[in-house]
C-alpha positions in Angstrom: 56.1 -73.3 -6.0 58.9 -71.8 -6.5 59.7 -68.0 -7.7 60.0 -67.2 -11.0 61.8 -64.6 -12.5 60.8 -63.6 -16.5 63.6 -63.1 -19.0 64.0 -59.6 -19.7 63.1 -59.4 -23.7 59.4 -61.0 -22.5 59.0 -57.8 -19.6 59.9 -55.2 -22.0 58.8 -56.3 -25.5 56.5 -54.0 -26.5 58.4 -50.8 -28.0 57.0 -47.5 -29.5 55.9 -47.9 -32.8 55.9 -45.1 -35.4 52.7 -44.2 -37.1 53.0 -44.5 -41.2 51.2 -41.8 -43.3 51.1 -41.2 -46.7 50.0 -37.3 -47.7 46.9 -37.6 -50.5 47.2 -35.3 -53.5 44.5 -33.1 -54.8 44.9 -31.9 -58.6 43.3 -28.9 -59.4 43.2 -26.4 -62.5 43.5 -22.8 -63.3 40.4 -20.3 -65.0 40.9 -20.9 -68.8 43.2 -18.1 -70.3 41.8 -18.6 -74.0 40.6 -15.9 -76.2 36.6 -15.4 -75.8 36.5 -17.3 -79.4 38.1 -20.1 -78.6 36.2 -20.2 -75.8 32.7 -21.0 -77.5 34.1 -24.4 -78.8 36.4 -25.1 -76.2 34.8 -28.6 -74.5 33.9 -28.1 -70.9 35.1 -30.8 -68.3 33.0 -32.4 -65.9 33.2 -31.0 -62.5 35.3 -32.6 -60.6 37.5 -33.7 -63.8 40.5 -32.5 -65.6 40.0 -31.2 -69.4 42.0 -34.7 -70.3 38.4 -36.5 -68.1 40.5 -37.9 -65.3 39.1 -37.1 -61.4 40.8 -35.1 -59.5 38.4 -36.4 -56.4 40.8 -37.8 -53.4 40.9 -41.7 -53.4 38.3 -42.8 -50.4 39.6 -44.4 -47.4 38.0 -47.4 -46.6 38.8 -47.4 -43.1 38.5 -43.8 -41.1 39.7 -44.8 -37.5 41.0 -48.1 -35.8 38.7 -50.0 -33.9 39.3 -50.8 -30.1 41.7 -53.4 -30.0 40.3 -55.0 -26.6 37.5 -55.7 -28.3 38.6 -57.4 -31.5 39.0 -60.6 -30.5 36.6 -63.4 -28.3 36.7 -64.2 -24.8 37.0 -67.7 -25.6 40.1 -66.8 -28.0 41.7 -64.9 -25.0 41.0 -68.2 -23.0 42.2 -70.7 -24.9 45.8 -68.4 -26.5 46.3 -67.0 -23.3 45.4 -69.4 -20.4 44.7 -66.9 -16.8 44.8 -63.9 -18.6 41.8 -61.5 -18.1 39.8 -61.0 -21.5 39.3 -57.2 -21.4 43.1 -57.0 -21.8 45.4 -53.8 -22.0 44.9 -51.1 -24.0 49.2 -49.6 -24.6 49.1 -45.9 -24.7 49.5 -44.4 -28.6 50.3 -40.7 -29.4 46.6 -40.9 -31.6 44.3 -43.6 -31.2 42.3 -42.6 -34.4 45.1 -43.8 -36.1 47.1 -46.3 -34.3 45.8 -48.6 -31.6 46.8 -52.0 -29.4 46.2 -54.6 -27.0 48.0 -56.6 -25.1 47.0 -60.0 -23.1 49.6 -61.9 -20.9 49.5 -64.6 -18.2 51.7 -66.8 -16.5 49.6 -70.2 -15.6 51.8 -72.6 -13.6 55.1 -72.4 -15.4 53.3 -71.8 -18.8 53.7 -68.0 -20.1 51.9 -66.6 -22.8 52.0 -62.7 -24.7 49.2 -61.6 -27.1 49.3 -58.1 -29.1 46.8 -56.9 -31.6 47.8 -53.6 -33.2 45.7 -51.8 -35.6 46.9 -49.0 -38.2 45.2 -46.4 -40.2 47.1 -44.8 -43.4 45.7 -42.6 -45.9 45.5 -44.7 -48.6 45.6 -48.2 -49.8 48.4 -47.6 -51.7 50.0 -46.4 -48.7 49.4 -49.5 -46.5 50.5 -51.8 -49.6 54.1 -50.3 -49.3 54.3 -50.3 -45.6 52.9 -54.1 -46.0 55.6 -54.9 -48.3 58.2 -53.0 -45.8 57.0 -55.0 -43.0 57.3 -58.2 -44.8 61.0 -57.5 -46.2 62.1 -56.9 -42.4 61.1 -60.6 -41.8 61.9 -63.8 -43.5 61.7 -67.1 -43.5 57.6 -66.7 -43.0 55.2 -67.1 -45.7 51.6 -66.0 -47.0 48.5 -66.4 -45.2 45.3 -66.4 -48.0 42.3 -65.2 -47.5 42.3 -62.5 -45.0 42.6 -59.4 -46.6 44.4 -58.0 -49.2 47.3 -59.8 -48.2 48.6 -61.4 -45.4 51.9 -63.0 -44.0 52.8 -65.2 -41.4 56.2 -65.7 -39.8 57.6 -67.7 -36.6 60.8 -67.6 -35.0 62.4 -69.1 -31.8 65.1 -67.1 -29.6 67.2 -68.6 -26.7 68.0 -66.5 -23.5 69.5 -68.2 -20.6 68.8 -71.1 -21.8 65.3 -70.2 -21.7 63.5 -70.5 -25.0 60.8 -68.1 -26.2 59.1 -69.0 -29.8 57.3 -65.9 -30.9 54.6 -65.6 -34.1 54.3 -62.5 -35.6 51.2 -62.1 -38.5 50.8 -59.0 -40.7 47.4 -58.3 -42.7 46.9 -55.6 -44.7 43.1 -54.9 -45.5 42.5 -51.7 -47.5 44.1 -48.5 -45.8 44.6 -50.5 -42.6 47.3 -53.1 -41.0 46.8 -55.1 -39.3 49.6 -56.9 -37.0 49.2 -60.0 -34.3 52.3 -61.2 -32.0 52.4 -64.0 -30.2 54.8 -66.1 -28.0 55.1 -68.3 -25.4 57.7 -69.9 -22.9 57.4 -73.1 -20.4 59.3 -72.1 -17.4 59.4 -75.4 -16.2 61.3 -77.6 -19.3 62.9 -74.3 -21.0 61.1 -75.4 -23.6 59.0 -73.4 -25.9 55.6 -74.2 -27.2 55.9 -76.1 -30.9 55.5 -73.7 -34.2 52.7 -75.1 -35.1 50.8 -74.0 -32.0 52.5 -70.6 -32.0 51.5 -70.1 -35.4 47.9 -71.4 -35.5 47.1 -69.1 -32.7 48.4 -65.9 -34.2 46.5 -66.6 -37.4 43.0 -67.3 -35.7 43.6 -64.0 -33.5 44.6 -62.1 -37.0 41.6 -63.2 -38.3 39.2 -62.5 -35.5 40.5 -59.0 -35.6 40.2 -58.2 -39.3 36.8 -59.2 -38.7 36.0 -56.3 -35.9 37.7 -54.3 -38.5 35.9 -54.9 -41.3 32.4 -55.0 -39.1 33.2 -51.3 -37.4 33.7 -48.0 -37.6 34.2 -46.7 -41.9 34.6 -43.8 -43.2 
């Protein structure tokens, strides 16, 4: 057999990724200042509410910590996206794993060469993770929605030429709640310089996206 050498954007794909936050806000009100008569018939609020009867109570987050990423998706996923890769995978250092974490899978089997990344991402709030969604999904295009995972989901494939080697990646972005989460995954035949269809780019990123909103949704709350 002989050597092969892998095209430099599939050896150093994965790059830092900064961590989204959105600061909560807590409303809170002063001692009344009214004279002691008005103060009989003034109407008291409810604790925790405004005179006006709104809450001032910080929105819940549904999600308090990502999950392990290794773990969010099957052996026999691993197996069949990622052919000679070993199924406990690789956890990539982050800066704070309660917020941010990801694993990566990749194995070269004959001239067949296949990446896998699952990234989950903790914000404070639901609002916050709809607008990093939607800021996600404005960066790509030509991809479109995938239903029923989630809040909302998107799918998008796209194929690259280097060296005449071709390289068809899938990328998938779910928000669920206060947490993204994010699936990439690409392949390459060595051999033909071919790359693997769409289709089979882009089934496999979806089943993996929906294996690990799954772990997700089954772990850790707040």
């Amino acid at each position: 057999m002989r050597t092969l050498s892998l095209p430099l954007a599939l050896t150093a794909r994965i790059s830092p990724v900064v961590v989204l936050a959105a600061a909560g806000w807590a409303l809170t009100s002063g001692p009344a200042t009214t004279p002691a008569a008005e103060k009989e018939s003034a109407p008291q609020s409810a604790p925790g509410e405004t005179p006006s009867g709104a809450s001032t109570a910080a929105p819940a987050k549904q999600y308090a910590a990502a999950p392990a990423p290794c773990g969010s998706i099957s052996a026999a996923t691993i197996k069949s996206l990622v052919p000679g890769a070993k199924t406990a995978g690789k956890e990539i250092p982050s800066t704070d794993t309660s917020l941010r974490r990801t694993c990566s899978w990749n194995a070269l089997k004959g001239y067949d060469y296949r990446w896998l990344d699952v990234s989950f991402e903790i914000l404070e709030s639901d609002q916050a993770a709809a607008k990093s969604y939607k800021d996600n999904v404005a960066e790509k295009s030509g991809g479109g929605p995938v239903p029923g995972v989630g809040d909302a989901g998107y799918s998008v494939v796209n194929l690259t030429t280097e060296d005449k080697q071709q390289t068809r990646e899938g990328v998938v972005m779910i928000q669920a709640s206060n947490a993204l989460v994010t699936v990439t995954y690409n392949g390459s035949d060595f051999e033909s310089k071919k790359a693997p269809s769409t289709d089979e780019i882009n089934k496999g990123a979806i089943k993996a996206a929906k294996e690990a909103v799954a772990a997700l949704q089954s772990g850790q709350k707040a």
